[in-house]
Every structure is written in structure tokens, then in C-alpha cells.
KOLMAR-236274 format. One line per field, with one value per atom (N, C-alpha, C): x, y, z. Coordinates in Angstrom, 2 decimals. Layout:
# residues N
u X, ...
v Y, ...
w Z, ...
This chain:
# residues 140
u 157.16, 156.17, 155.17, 155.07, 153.86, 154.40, 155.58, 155.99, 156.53, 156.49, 156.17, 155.21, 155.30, 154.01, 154.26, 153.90, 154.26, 152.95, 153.27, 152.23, 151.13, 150.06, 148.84, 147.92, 147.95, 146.90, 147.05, 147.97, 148.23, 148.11, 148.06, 147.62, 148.65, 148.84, 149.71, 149.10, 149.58, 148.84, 149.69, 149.20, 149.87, 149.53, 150.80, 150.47, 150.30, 150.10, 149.94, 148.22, 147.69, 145.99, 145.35, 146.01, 145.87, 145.10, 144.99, 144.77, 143.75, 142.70, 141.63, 141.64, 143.25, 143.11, 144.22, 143.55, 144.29, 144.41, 145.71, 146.00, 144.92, 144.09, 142.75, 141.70, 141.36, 140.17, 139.06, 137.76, 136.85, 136.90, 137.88, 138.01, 138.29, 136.92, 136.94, 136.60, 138.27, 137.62, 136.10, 136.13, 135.05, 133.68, 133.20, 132.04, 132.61, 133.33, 133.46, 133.21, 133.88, 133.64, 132.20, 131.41, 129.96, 129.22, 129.74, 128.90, 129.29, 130.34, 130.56, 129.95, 129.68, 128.69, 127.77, 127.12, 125.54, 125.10, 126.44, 125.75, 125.95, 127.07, 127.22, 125.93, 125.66, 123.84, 123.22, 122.47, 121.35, 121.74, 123.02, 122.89, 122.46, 123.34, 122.88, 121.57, 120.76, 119.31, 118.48, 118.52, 117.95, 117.43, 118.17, 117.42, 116.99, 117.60, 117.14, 115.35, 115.08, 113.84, 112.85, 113.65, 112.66, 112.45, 113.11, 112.99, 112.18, 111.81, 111.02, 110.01, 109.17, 108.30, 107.81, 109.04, 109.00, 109.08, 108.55, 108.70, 109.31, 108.75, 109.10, 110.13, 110.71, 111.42, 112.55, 112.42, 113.90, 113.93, 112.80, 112.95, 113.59, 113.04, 114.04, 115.28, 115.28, 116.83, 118.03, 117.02, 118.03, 118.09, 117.24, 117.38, 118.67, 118.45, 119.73, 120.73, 120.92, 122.52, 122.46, 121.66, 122.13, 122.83, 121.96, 122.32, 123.33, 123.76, 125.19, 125.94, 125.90, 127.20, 127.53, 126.47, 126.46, 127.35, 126.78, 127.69, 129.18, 129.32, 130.86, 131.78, 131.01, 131.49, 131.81, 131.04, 130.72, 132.07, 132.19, 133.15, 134.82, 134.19, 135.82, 136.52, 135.69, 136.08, 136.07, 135.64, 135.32, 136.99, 137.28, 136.46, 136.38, 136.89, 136.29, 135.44, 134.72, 133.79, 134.07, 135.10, 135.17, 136.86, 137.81, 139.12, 139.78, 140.66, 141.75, 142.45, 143.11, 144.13, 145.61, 145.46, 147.02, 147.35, 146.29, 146.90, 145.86, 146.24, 145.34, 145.38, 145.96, 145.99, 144.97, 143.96, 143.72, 141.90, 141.71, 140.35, 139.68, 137.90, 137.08, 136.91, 136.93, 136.64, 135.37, 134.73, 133.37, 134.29, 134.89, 135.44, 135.89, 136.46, 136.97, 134.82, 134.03, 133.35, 132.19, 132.18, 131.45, 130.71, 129.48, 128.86, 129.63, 129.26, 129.12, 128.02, 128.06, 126.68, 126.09, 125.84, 125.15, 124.99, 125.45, 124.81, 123.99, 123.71, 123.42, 122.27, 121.96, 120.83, 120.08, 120.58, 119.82, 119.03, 119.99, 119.05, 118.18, 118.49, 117.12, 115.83, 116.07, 114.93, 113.53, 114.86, 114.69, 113.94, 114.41, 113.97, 112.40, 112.68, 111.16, 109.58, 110.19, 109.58, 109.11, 110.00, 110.07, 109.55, 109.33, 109.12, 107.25, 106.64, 105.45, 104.66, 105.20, 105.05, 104.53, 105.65, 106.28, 104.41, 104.67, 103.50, 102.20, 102.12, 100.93, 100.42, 101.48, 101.12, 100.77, 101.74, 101.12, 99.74, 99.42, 97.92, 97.05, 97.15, 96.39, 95.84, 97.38, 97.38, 96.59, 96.77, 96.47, 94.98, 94.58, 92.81, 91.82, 92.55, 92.20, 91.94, 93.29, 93.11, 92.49, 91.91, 91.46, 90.24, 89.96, 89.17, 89.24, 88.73, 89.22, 88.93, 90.01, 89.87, 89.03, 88.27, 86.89, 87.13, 87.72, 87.46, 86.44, 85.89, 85.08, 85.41, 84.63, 85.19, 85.82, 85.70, 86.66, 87.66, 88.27, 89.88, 90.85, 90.39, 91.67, 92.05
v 95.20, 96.19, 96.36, 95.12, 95.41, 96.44, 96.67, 97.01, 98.98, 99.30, 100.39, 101.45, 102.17, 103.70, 105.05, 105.47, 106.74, 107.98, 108.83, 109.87, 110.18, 110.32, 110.30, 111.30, 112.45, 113.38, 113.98, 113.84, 114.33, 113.58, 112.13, 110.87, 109.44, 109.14, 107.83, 106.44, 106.02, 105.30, 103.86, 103.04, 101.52, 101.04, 100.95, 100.47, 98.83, 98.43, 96.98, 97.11, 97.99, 97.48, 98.39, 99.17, 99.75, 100.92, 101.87, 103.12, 103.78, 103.15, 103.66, 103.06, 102.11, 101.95, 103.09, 103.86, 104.45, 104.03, 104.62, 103.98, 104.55, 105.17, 106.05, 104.90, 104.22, 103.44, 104.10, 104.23, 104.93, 105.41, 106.32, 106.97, 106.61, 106.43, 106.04, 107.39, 107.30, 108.39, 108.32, 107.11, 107.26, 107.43, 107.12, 107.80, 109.13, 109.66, 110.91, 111.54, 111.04, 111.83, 111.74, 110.88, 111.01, 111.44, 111.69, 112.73, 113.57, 114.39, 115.63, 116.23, 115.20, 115.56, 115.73, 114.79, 114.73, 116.39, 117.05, 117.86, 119.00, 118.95, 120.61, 120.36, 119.10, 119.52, 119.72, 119.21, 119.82, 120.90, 121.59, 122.94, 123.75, 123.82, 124.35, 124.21, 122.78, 122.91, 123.61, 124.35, 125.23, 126.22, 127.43, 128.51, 128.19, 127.08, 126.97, 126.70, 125.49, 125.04, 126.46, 127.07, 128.28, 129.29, 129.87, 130.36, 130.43, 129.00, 128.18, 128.16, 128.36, 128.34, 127.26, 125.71, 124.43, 124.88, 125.12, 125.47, 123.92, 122.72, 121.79, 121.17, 120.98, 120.62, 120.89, 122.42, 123.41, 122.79, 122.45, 122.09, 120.35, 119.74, 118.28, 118.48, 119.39, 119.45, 120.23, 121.15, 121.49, 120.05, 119.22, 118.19, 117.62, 117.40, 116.04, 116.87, 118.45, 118.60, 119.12, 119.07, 118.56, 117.32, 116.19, 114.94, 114.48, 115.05, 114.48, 115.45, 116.39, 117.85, 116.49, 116.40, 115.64, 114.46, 113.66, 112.58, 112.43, 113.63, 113.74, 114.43, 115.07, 115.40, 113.73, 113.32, 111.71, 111.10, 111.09, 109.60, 110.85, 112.02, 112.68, 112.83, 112.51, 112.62, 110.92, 110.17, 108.58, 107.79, 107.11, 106.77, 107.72, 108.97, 109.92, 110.05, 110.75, 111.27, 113.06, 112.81, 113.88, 114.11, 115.18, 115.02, 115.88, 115.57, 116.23, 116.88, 118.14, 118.79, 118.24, 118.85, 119.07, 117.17, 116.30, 115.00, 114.36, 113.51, 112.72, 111.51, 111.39, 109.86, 109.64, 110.72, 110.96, 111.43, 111.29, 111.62, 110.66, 110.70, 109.85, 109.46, 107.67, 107.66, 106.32, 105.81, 104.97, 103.69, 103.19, 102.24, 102.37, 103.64, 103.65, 104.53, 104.95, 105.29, 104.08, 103.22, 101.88, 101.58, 100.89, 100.60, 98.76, 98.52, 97.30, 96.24, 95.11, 94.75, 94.43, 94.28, 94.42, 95.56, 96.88, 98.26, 98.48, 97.86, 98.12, 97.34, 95.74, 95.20, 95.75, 96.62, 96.88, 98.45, 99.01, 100.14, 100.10, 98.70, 98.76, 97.69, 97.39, 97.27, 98.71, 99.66, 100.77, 100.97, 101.19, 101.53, 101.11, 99.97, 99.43, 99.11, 99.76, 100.20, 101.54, 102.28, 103.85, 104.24, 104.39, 104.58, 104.50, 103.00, 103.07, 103.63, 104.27, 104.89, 106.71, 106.71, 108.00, 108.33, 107.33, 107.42, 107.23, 106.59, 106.46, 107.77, 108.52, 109.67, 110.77, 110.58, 111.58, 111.48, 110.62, 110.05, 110.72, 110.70, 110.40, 112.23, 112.64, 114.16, 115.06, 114.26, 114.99, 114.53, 113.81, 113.45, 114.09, 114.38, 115.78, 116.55, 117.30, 118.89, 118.81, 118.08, 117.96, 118.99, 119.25, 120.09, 121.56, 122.68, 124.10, 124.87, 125.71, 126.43, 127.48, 127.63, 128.88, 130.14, 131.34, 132.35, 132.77, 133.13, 134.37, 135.23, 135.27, 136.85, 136.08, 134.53, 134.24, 133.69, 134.11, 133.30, 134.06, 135.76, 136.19, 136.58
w 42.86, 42.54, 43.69, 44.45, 45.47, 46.62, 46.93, 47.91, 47.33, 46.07, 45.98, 46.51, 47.24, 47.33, 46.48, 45.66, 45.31, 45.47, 45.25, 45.66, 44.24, 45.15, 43.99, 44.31, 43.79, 44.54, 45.60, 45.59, 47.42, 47.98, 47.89, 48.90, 48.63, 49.47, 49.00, 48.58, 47.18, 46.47, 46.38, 46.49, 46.28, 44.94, 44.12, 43.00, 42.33, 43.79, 43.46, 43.20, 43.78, 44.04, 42.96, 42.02, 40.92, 41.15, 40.57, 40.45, 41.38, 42.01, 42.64, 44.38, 44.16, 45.98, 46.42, 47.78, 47.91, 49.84, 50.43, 51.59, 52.69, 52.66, 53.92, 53.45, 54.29, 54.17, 54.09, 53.22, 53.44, 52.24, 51.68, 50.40, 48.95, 48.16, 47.27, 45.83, 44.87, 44.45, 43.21, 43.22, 41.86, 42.87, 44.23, 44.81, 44.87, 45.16, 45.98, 44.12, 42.98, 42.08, 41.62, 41.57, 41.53, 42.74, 43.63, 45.02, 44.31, 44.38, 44.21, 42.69, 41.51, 40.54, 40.50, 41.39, 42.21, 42.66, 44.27, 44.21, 43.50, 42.73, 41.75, 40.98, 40.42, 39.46, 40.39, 41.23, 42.60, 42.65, 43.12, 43.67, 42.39, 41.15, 39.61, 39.51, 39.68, 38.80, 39.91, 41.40, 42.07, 41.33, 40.89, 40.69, 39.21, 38.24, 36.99, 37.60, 38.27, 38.75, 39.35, 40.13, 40.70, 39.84, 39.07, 37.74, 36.84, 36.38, 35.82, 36.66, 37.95, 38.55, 39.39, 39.02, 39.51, 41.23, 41.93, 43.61, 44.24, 44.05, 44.48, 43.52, 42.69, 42.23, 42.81, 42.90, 43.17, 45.12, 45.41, 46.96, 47.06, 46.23, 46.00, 45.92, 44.76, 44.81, 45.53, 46.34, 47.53, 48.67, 48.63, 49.53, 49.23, 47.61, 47.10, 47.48, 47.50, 47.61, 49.23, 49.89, 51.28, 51.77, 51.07, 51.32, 50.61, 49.56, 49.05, 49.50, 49.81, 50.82, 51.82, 52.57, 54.12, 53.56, 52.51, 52.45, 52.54, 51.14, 50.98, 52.17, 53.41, 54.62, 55.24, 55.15, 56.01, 55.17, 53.95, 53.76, 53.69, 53.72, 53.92, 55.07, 56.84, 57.48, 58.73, 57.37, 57.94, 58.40, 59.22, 60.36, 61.64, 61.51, 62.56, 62.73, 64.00, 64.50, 64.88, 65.71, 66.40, 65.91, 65.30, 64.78, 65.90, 66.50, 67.29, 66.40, 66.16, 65.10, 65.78, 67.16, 67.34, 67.82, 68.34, 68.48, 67.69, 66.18, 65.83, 66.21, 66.57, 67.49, 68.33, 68.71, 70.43, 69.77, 67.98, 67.82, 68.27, 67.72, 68.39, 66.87, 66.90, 66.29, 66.12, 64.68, 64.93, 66.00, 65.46, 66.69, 68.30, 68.48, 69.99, 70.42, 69.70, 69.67, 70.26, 69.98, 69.72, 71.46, 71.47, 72.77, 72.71, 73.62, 73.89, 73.55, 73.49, 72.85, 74.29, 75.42, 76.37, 76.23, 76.34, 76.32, 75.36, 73.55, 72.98, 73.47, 74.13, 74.10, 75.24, 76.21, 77.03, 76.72, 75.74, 74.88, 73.77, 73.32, 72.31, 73.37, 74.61, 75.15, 75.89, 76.29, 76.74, 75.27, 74.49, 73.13, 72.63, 72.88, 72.76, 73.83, 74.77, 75.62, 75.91, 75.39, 75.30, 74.22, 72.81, 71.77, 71.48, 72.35, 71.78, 73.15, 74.12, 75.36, 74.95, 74.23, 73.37, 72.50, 71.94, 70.60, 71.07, 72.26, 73.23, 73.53, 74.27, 74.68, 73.67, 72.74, 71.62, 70.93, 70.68, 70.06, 71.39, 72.68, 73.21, 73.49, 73.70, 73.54, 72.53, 71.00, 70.00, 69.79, 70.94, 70.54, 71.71, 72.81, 73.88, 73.42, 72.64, 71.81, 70.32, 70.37, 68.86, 68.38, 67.33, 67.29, 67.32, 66.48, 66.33, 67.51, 67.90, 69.27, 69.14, 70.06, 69.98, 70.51, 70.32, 70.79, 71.63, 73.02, 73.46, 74.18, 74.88, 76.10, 77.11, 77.69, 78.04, 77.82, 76.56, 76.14, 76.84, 76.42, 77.11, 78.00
């Protein structure tokens, strides 16, 4: 029995690991079926919410069904990055994708050097221009 595959969905299913393993790593259907419930209500409770006069509500819930659209893009095209059509062999994917961990330690130094440099300058910027700008005869 372990060495059976038969087709499940359009996908090839091993019936040793029972009904919800399927052979694409990444794809699980009971998330993908609660993403994809997630966002058909978000997108539905939109105009019910604006309708109703809820302005922010209806704006949450265009968030949630951004962020679960995005998701179910993310685990439908996981472990790609980038998909080749005509050679899939040849996509990008998170692994051939991957830094090195010297590259990674020498960018989160850059990182932490850069970042409160970043925020330095902005504070320092936004306390120059601070204050409401004055119109007279010489602004323009």
C-alpha cells in the first residue's frame, strides 16, 4: 500500500500518508481551504461594511483579503520565487535563491549600522522643517 500513488485533484496523492499529504511540499489543502474562506468573507463583508457606513471596517477587511490573496499566491507558488514556464528545472527558487551565512552576517552589520544612520537623519530632518510654513511676498 505504501508504494501506491493515485491521482487526487489533479495532484498525485500517496496513500500511505492519508488523505491530506499530497506529493508538492508546501501545499496543504486544509490551509489553502481556510485561506481561501478567509478571503471570499473579507472580500463579501466590503461593500456589506461600506453600505452600512462602517468606513473602517470595510478598510480592515480589504486588508485581510489582501493578505490572505497574497498568502494563497505565496503557498501556491512555494518553493518558487521566480517560475520558468518553458524550463522548470531552471526556476529560482527559496533555496538556489539563498545568501550565504557570511553574506548574511556581513548584511545585518551593514544593517545595523545603516538603519539607525537612516533614523538619525530623519529625526534630525523632521526637527529643521518643523513647524507651519508661512506664506509672504517672498515665497514665490
Amino acid at each position: 500500500m505504501s508504494g501506491r500513488v493515485r491521482i487526487f485533484h489533479g495532484r498525485r496523492h500517496r496513500e500511505s500518508q492519508g488523505a491530506a499529504a499530497l506529493d508538492s511540499p508546501g501545499r496543504l489543502p486544509d490551509q489553502l481551504a481556510i485561506l481561501t474562506h478567509h478571503s471570499r468573507l473579507a472580500i463579501a463583508n466590503m461593500p456589506r461594511e461600506f453600505h452600512q457606513g462602517r468606513d473602517w471596517r470595510a478598510f480592515l477587511s480589504s486588508c485581510a483579503a489582501i493578505i490572505t490573496l497574497m498568502a494563497l499566491f505565496a503557498v501556491n507558488i512555494f518553493p518558487n520565487l521566480v517560475y520558468n514556464l518553458p524550463h522548470p528545472e531552471n526556476s529560482l527558487t527559496i533555496y538556489n535563491a539563498s545568501s550565504s551565512p557570511k553574506t548574511l552576517g556581513i548584511m545585518l552589520v551593514i544593517a545595523c549600522i545603516g538603519v539607525p544612520v537612516v533614523i538619525a537623519y530623519t529625526v534630525c530632518i523632521y526637527w529643521i522643517f518643523r513647524g507651519k510654513v508661512k506664506l509672504d511676498r517672498m515665497s514665490c
